[in-house]
N, C-alpha and C positions, 0 to 999 in steps of 0.2 A: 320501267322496273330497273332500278337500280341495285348494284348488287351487295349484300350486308358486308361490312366490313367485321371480319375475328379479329380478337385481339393477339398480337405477334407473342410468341414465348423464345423468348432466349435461347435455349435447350433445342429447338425444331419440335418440342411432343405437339400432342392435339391439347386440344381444350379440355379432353375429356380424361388425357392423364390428369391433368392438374385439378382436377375436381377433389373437394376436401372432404368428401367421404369416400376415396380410394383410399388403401393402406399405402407405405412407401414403397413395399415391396411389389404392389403390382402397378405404381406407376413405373417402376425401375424393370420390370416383366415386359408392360407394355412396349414400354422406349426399347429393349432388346431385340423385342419381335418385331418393332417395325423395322432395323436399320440391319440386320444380320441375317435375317432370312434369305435375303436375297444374297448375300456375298459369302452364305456357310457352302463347302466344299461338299460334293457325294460321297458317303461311307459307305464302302461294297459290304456285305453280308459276307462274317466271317462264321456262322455256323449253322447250321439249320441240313434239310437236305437239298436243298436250292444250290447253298454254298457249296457243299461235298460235291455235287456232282459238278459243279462249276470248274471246282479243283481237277478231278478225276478230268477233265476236258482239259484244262491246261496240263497237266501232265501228257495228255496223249497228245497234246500239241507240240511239246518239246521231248519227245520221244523215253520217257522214262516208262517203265513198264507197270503198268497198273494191278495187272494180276499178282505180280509178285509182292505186292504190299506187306510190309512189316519184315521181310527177310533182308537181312545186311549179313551179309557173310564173313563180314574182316569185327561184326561186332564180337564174336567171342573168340576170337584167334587168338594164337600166341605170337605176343611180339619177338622174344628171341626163342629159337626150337634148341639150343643147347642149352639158356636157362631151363628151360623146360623139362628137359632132359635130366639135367643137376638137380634140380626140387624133386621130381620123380623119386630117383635114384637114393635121395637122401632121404625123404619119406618109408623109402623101403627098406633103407638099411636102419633104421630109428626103430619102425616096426619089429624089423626080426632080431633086435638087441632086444628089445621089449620080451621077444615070445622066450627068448633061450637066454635067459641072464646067467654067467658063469659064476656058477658053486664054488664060494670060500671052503675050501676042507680046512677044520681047523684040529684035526686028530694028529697030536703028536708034531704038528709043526709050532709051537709055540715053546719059544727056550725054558730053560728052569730060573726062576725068580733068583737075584741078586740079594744075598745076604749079606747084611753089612754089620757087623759089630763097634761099638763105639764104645772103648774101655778108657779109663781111666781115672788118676782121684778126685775124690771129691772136691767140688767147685772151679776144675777147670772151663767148665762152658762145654759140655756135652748133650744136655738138653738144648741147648739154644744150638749147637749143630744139626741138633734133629731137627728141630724146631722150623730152623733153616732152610734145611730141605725140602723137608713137608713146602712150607709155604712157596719154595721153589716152584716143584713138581704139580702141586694143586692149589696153588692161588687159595687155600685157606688155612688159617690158623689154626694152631689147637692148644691149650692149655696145658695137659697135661699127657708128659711123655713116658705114661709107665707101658710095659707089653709091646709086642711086636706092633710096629706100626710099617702096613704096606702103604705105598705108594704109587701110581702108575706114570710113569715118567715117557712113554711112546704105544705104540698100539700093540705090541706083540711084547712090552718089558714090563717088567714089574720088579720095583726096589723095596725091601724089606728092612727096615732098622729096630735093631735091640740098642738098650741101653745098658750096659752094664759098669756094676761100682765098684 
């Protein structure tokens, strides 16, 4: 009894990857499983409760405390206590400006309006002084300069111009 000769394949697969009614993918599957199974590395179990308690035994092997789980005490600390202190402080005085805002009296402190008369003859350029002004004091124009025209030139002043011929 002599023993059959296989035909050799280049590649090391079997015979039976090379078979023409495998797809390419599971001759490429085959050839993977045979040569890597053996040389792939152990993956410990990173979750289940197998793992936890695994965990929970390494921790009490290196002495960290296990009951105390999820408490970090420096996690909500203050890093500086005189920053701390200044945010406080400025929080509270922002507050109490807030509750007591100090009452404008405006009864009797506001001066009496500036009267300004602009006399003279005709077609010296007396509307275009008013004119002037105006546009000065409030960034707009007006056309036409008959009647008192006020102005407010600051918060507590008020300018009045007549035109007279």
């Amino acid at each position: 009894s002599e023993p059959k000769c296989l035909p050799a394949f280049s590649d090391g697969a079997s015979p039976q990857a090379a078979s023409p009614t495998r797809s390419s993918f599971e001759r490429t599957y085959a050839r993977a499983m045979q040569v890597s199974d053996t040389h792939r590395a152990h993956r410990a179990k990173q979750s289940g409760p197998k793992a936890q308690k695994k965990k929970a035994k390494d921790k009490k092997k290196r002495g960290v405390n296990v009951s105390a789980k999820g408490r970090n005490p420096k996690a909500f600390s203050v890093a500086s206590v005189v920053r701390a202190k200044r945010a406080k402080q400025r929080n509270e005085d922002r507050a109490h400006r807030r509750e007591h805002a100090p009452m404008v009296s405006r009864l009797g402190a506001e001066p009496p309006p500036f009267l300004v008369a602009v006399v003279g003859p005709k077609g010296v350029g007396k509307s275009l002084l008013i004119r002037s002004l105006v546009r000065h004091y409030s960034k707009q124009n007006i056309a036409e300069t008959s009647g008192p025209i006020t102005v407010v030139s600051g918060k507590k002043r008020r300018i009045t111009l007549f035109e007279c011929p």
